[in-house]
DRENDODREN-318940 format. One record per residue: residue in three letters; x, y, z of N, C-alpha, C in turn. Coordinates in steps of 0.05 Angstrom, whole numbers, plus 5000, padded with zeros to 4 digits. Layout:
# residues N
ALAXYZXYZXYZ;...
# end
This chain:
# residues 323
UNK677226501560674326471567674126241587;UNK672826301606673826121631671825991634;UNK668425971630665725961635663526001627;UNK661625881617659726121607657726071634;UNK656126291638655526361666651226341657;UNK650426261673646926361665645726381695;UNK643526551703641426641718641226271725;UNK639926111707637725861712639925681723;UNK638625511736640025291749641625091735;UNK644125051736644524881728643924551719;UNK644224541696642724201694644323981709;UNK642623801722643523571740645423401725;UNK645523351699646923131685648923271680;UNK651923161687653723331679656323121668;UNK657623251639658723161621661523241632;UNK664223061627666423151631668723101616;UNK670423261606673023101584674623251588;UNK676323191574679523281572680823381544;UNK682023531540682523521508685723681518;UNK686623591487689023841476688023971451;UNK689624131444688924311415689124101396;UNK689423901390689923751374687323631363;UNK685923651391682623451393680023651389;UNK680123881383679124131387676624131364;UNK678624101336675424011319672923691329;UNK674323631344673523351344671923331366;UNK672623551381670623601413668523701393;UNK668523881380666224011379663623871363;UNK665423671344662923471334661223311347;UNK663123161373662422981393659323151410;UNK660323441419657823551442656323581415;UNK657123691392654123791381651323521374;UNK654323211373651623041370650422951396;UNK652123021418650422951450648023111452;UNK648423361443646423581448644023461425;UNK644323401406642623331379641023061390;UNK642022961412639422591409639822721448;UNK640922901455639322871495636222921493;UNK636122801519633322831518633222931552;UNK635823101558635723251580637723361583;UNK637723631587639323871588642023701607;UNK644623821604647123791612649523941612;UNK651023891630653824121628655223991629;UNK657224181621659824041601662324221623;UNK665523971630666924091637669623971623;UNK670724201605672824161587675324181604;UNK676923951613678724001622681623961609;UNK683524091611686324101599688924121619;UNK691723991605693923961619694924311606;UNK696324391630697424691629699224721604;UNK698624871590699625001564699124801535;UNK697124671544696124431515693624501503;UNK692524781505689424831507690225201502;UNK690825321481691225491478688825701480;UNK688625991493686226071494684426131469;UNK686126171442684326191422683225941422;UNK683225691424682025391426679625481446;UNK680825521472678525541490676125741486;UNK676625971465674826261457674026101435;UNK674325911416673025721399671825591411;UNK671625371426669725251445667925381452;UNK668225561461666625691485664425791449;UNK664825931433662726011411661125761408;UNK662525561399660925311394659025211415;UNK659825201434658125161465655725331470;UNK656425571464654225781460652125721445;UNK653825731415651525671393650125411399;UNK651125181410649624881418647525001443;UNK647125141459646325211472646525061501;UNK649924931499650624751527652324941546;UNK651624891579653225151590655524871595;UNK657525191600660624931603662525151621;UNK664624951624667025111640669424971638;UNK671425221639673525031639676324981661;UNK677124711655678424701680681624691674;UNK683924791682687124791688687824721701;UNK688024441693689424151704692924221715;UNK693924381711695924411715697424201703;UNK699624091708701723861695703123661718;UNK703723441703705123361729706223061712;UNK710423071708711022891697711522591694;UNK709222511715708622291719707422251691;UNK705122441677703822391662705222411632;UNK705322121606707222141597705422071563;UNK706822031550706022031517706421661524;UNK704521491508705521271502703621261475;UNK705821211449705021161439703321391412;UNK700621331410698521461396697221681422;UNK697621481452695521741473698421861484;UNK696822161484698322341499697922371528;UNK699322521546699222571575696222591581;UNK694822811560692722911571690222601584;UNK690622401575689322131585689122211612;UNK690822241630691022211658689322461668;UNK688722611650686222851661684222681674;UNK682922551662681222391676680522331708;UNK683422261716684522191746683022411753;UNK684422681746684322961762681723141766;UNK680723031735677723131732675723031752;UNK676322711759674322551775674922591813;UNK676822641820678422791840675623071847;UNK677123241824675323491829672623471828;UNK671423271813668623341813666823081822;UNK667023071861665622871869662922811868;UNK661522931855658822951828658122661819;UNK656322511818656222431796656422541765;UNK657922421745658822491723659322271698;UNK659322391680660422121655662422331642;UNK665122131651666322111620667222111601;UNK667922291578666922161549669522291541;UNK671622051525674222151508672422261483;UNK672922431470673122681450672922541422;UNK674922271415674122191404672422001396;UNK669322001405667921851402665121961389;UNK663421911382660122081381657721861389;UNK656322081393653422031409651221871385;UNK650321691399647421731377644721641388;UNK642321611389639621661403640221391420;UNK639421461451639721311470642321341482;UNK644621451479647321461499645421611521;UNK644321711533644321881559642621631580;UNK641621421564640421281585642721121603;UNK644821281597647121201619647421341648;UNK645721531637645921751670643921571686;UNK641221461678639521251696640521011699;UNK643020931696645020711697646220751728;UNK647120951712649221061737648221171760;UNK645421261757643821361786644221011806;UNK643720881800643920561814647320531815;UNK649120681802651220511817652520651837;UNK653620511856653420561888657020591890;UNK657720671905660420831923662020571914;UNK660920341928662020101930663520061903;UNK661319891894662519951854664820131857;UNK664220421850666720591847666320651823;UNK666020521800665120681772663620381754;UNK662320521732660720461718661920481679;UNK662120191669663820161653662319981628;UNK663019951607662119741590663319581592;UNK662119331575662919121572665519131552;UNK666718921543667318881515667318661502;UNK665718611506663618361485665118141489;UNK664917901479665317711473668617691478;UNK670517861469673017841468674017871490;UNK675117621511675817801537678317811534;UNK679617771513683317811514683818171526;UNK686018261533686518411548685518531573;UNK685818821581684618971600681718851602;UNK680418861625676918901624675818981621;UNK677119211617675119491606676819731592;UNK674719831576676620041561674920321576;UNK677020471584677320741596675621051588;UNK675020921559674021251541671821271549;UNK669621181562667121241570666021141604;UNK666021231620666621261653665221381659;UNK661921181675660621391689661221341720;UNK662021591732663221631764660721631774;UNK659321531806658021581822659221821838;UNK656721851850657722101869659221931893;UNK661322091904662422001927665722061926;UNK667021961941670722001946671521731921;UNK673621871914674921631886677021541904;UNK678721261886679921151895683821281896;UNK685021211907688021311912689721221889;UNK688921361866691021331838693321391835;UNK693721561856696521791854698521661868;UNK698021531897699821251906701321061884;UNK698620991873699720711854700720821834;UNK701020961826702121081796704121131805;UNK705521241823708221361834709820881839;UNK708420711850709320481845710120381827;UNK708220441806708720291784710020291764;UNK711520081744712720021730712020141703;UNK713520171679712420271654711420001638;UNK709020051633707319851624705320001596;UNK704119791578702419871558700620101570;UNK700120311554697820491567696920501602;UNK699020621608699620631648696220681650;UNK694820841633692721071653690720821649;UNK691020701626689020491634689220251646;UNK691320141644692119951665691820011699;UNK692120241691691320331730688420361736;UNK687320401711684520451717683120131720;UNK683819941709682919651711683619571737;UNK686819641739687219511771685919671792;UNK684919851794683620021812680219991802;UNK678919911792676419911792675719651773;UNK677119521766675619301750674119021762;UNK676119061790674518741808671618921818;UNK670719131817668419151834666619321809;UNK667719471789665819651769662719521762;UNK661619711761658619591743659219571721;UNK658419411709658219371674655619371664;UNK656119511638653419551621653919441591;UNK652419511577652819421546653119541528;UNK655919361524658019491499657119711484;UNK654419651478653819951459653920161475;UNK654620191496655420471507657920571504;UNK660220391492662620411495663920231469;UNK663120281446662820151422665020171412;UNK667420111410670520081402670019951373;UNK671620191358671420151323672219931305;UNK674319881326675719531315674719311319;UNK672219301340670219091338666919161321;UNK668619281301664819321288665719351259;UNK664719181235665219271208663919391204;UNK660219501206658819671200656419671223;UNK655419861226653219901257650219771244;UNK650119641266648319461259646019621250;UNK644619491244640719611239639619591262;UNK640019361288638219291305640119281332;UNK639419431350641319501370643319591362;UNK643819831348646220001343647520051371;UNK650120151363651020281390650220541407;UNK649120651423649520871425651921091431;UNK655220931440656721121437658920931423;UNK659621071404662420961378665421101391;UNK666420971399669620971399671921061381;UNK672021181372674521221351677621141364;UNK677820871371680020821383682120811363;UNK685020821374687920781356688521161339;UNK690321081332691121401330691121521297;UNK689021341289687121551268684321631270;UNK684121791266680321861271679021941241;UNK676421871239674922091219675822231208;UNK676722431226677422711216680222791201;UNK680522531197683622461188683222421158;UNK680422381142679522271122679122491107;UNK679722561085678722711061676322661061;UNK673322801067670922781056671322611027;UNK672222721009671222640987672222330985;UNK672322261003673621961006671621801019;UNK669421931035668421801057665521671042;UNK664621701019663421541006662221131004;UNK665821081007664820751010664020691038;UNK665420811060664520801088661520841094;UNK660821121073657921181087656321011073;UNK656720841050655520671034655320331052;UNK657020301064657420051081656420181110;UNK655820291120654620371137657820361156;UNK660320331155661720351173662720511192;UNK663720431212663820631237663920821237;UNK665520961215666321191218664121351206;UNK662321141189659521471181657421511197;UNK658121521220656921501252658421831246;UNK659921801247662022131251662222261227;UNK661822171214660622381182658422511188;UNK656322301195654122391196653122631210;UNK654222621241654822791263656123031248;UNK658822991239659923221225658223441206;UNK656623221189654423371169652823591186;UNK651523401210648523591219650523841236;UNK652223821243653923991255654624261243;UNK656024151227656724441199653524511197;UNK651524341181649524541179648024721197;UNK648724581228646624801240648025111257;UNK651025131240652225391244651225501228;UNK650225781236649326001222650726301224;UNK653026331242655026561247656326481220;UNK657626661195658326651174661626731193;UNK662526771214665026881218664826511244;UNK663026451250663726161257663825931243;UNK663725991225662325781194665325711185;UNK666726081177669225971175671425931186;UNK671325961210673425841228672925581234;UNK670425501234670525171240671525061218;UNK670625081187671725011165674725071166;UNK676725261171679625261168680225121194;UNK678925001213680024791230679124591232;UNK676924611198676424201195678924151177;UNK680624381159682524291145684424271168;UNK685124441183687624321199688324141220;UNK685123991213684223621231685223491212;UNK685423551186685723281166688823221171;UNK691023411185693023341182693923351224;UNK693223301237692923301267694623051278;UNK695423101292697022871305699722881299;UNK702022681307703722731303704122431296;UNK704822441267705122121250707921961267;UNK707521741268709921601287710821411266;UNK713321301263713020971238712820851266;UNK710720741267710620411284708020331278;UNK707920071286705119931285702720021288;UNK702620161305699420281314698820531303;UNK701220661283701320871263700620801241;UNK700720571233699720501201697520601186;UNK695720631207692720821195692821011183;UNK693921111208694721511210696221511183;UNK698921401178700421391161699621411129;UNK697121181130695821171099694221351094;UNK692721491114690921801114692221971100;UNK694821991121695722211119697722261074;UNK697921891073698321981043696822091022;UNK693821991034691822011026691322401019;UNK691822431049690922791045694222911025;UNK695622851024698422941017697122920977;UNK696522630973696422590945693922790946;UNK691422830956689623050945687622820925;UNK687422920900685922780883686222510870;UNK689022480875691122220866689222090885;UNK688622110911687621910932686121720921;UNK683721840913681921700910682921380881;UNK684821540870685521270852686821060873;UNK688321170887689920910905687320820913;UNK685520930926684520780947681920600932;UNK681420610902680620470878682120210882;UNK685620310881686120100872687019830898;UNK686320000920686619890945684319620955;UNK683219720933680319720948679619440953;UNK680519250931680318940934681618730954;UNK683919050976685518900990683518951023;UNK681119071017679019221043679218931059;UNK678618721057678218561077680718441085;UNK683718521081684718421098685518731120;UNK684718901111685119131133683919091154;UNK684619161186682719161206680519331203;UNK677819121216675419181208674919411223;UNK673519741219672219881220673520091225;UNK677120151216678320261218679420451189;UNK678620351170679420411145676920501125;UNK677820641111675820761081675520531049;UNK676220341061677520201039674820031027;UNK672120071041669819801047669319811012;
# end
């Protein structure tokens, strides 16, 4: 399924990402909460590295896209082994580059794992003001300025020619997360900055505030939501923590499918999110790792994570079920 096609004009605001099959349940929660708080029609362009995006994935998309009533298309990034795994992110990161290449549009954006909530689109009247010069349009990250200057998952492009990524990447050295390191050194001395709540990274939030919430949540590091046994997600949505930002989304999602033959295909590929990714032993796996015992024990879980539970504040904050 290459497109979905309509008579009416395309909408001006236009949405852009990247996925593998891996991210597939997790796209579809993300558009259905963009579509649930816009407050102006948008298109969506799903782009993928060659052979990571299988077409039954893309004939799933494309139903969900339908039923949301967002037009979309998709794009075959082809491959290229510059682009490499580090870590928790896969190749597909560097879509980005290729996506913003092809589509000299103004555009935002948005890694897959993150969700929407009332007020993310007042980023497109952000981005109408940022100019060629700039080059792109980025959040803040608060108070903490230790590392990079900006984190990469939420990118609104102006219209105009992008900068020469493909030069510098062929220079450079193997370094922490290449695609974002290149993206700082190529746009961070001149980017616009906005506020953090556009680009709300999970490890700086124990629970979303009451007063200036974020409007877009991050699911950074290489566990997500969808990694959680529901019947687990109780203390989180009780502490208001990051992640029942993405319960919540998940909830109104399932309910407003009404195809009984789409109902259950999204359900047999919310079970085969709970086990997604590919577990690594290293440091930035430790999350993934305790999920994943989590879904293995089944009902046992919920006693560990009882008996875990007094150890919640030394876990990093807004990453864990443990509140």
């Amino acid at each position: 399924m290459a497109s979905r096609q309509k008579s009416i004009a395309a909408p001006v605001r236009h949405v852009v990402c990247a996925i593998d099959s891996q991210m597939v349940y997790g796209l579809g929660v993300v558009m259905s909460s963009l579509q649930r708080t816009t407050t102006e029609p948008f298109r969506l362009t799903i782009g993928y590295l060659a052979g990571t995006l299988p077409e039954g994935d893309r004939d799933y998309l494309g139903r969900i896209m339908d039923h949301l009533g967002v037009l979309y298309s998709f794009s075959d990034l082809g491959n290229d082994p510059r682009f490499i795994t580090q870590g928790h992110i896969s190749p597909t990161t560097f879509a980005k580059f290729l996506l913003a290449d092809q589509n000299p549009d103004a555009h935002l954006w948005l890694d897959a794992d993150t969700v929407a909530l009332p007020g993310w689109d007042r980023i497109f009247g952000l981005l109408d003001s940022t100019t060629t010069q700039q080059g792109l349009l980025v959040a803040e990250r608060g108070a903490d300025k230790l590392g990079l200057p900006f984190n990469a998952g939420v990118l609104g492009w102006p219209a105009g020619s992008r900068r020469d990524w493909s030069s510098r990447l062929n220079e450079l050295e193997l370094v922490d997360t290449q695609e974002q390191y290149l993206f700082n050194e190529l746009y961070a001395p001149t980017a616009k900055t906005v506020s953090e709540r556009y680009n709300s990274l999970t490890y700086r939030i124990d629970r979303i505030p009451d007063v200036e919430p974020p409007f877009i949540i991050h699911y950074a590091g290489a566990h997500k939501p969808w990694h959680l046994p529901r019947s687990l997600s109780g203390p989180c949505l009780r502490h208001s923590c990051p992640w029942s930002a993405w319960f919540n989304a998940e909830a109104e999602f399932l309910r407003g499918l009404d195809d009984p033959s789409l109902v259950a295909e999204t359900h047999r590929r919310q079970r085969t999110a709970l086990r997604s990714g590919k577990v690594r032993w290293q440091r930035d796996h430790a999350g993934l790792v305790f999920l994943r015992i989590l879904v293995t024990l089944g009902p046992l879980g919920r006693v560990l994570v009882g008996l875990l539970g007094p150890l919640a504040s030394r876990a990093p904050r807004g990453t864990h079920p443990l509140h």
